[in-house]
N, C-alpha and C positions, 0 to 999 in steps of 0.2 A: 504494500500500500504506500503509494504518495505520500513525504509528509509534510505539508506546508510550513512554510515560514510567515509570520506575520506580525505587526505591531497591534500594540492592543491597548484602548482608553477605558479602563472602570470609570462611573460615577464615584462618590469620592464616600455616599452612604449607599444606599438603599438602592438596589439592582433592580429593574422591574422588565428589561427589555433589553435583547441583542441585535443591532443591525452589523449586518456582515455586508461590506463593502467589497466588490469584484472589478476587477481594473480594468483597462483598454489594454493593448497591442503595445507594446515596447512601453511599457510603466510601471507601475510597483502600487502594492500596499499604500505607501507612504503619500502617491499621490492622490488616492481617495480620502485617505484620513484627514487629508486640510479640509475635505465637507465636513468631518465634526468641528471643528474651531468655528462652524456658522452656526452650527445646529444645537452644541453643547447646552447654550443657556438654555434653551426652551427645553431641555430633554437633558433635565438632573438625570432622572433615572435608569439614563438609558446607556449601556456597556457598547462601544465599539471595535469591532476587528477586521484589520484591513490583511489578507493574505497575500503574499505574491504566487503567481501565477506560477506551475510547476518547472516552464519549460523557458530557457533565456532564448532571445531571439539576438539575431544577430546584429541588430541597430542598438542591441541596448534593454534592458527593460525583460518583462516577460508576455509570455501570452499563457490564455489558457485554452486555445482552438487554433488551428493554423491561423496564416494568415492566406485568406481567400475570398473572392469573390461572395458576396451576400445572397448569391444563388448558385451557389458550388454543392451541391447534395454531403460532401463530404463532412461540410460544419456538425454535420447534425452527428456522424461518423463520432466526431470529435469531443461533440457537445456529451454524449453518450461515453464517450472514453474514461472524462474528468469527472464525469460525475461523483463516482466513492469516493477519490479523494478529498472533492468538498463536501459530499454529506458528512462524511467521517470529523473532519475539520468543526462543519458546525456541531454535530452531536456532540465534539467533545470541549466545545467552550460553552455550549447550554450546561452541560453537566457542570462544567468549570464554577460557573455562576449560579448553580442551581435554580434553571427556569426549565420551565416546561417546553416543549418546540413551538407550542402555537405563540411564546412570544421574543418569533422571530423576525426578523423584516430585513432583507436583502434589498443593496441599492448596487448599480452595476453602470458602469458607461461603456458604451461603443461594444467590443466583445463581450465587456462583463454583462451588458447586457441582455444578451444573447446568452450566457450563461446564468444569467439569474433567473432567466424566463424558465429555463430547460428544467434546471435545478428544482426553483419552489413550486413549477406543477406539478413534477412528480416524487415529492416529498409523501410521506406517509400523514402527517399531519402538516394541517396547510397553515405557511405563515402567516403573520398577521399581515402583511404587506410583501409587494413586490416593485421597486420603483426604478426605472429604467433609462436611462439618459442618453441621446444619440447611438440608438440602437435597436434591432429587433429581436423576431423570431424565427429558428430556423428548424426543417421538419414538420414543417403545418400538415402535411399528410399525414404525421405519424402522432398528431396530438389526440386524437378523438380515444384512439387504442391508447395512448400512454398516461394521460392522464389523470393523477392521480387526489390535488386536492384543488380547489379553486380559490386563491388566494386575491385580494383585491389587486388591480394592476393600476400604473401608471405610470405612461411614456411620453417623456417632455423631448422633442426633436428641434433644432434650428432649422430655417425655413430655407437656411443659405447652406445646411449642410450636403456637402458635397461626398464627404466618404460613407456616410448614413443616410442618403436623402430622406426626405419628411412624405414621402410615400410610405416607404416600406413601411414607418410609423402606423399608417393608416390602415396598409394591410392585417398588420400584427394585431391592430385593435379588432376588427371586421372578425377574423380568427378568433380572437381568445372570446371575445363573446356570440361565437357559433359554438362552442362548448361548453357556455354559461361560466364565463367569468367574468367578474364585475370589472372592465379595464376603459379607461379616457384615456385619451392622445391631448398632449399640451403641445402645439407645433408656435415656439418662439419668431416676430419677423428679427432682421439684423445680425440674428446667431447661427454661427457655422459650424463646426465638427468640436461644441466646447458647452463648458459649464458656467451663467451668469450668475450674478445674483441674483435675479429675479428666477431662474431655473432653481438657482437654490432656497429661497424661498417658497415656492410651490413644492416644491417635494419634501419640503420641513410639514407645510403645512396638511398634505396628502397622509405625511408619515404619522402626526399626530391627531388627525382624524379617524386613521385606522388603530393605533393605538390604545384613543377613545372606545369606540367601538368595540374592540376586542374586549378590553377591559369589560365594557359594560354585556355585553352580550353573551361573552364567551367564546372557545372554539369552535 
């Protein structure tokens, strides 16, 4: 078994929630975890862990899917590969923190995105969130048979991005809820293959929404 490397931010008391952050193509851990230095104050209670991606690529950085074409069949090959090593990773920082799975929530850009999709639908229990930034999903034929929980979705896309365009956004969304999952597309104008503030505040806000929710509802 794969075994990640990662950075990792506790709340400073009271644990009530893990978001596990999934990188882009040539990046790190490190470059998701500057989303908690927006997110922290609103979300005391919330534990962060940023993994790097298993495999170094050659510009630098890592991945966790090749790097191909957005309709190459093979992502999904790929998507399917890395799987245990991130389930594994997360089962074993929920235990770390002693929380249950349902209060997990995965936030992913560009690949990680694409891997957070893969990931928390076919968890055994579904996260409390899925939040996805300049990126899709790949496999859409094989989600009907594969899926396993319905976890709330939302993918925030720039309208200028070029290596993600804000189509495929649209597709992913059209997808996840032809299998009943509750998923919005936020498509930014003036944003290109990247993370604003205002991206980050929408996905602060999505993420403590679903948080709400879980809390008050349950799994």
């Amino acid at each position: 078994m794969t075994i990640l490397n990662a950075l990792r931010r506790d709340p400073a008391g009271q644990t009530d929630w893990l978001v596990v952050f999934l990188h882009g193509y040539g990046s790190s851990g490190a470059d998701l975890m500057a989303f908690a230095d927006y997110w922290q104050a609103s979300m005391s209670t919330v534990a962060f862990a940023a993994p790097d991606g298993p495999t170094a690529t050659k510009d630098g950085g890592f991945q966790w899917v090749g790097k191909r074409p957005g309709s190459d069949p093979k992502l999904y090959d790929d998507a399917v590969a890395i799987q245990p090593a991130i389930d594994a990773f997360i089962d074993a920082e929920l235990t770390r923190l002693g929380l249950d799975a349902s209060r997990l929530a995965l936030v992913g850009f560009s690949q990680g995105t694409l891997t957070a999709l893969h990931i928390g639908l076919r968890r055994a229990q579904a996260p409390a969130a899925v939040l996805g930034y300049a990126g899709g999903l790949v496999g859409r034929e094989y989600l009907a048979a594969d899926i396993r929980s319905r976890p709330p979705v939302m993918l925030v896309n720039g309208e200028l991005d070029e290596l993600a365009p804000v189509y495929g956004m649209h597709v992913a969304v059209k997808a996840l809820s032809e299998v009943g999952v509750v998923a919005a597309g936020q498509a930014l104008p003036n944003l290109g293959h990247a993370v604003d503030a205002q991206a980050l505040v929408l996905g602060a806000r999505f993420l403590l929404s679903a948080f709400a929710y879980r809390a008050k509802h349950g799994a």
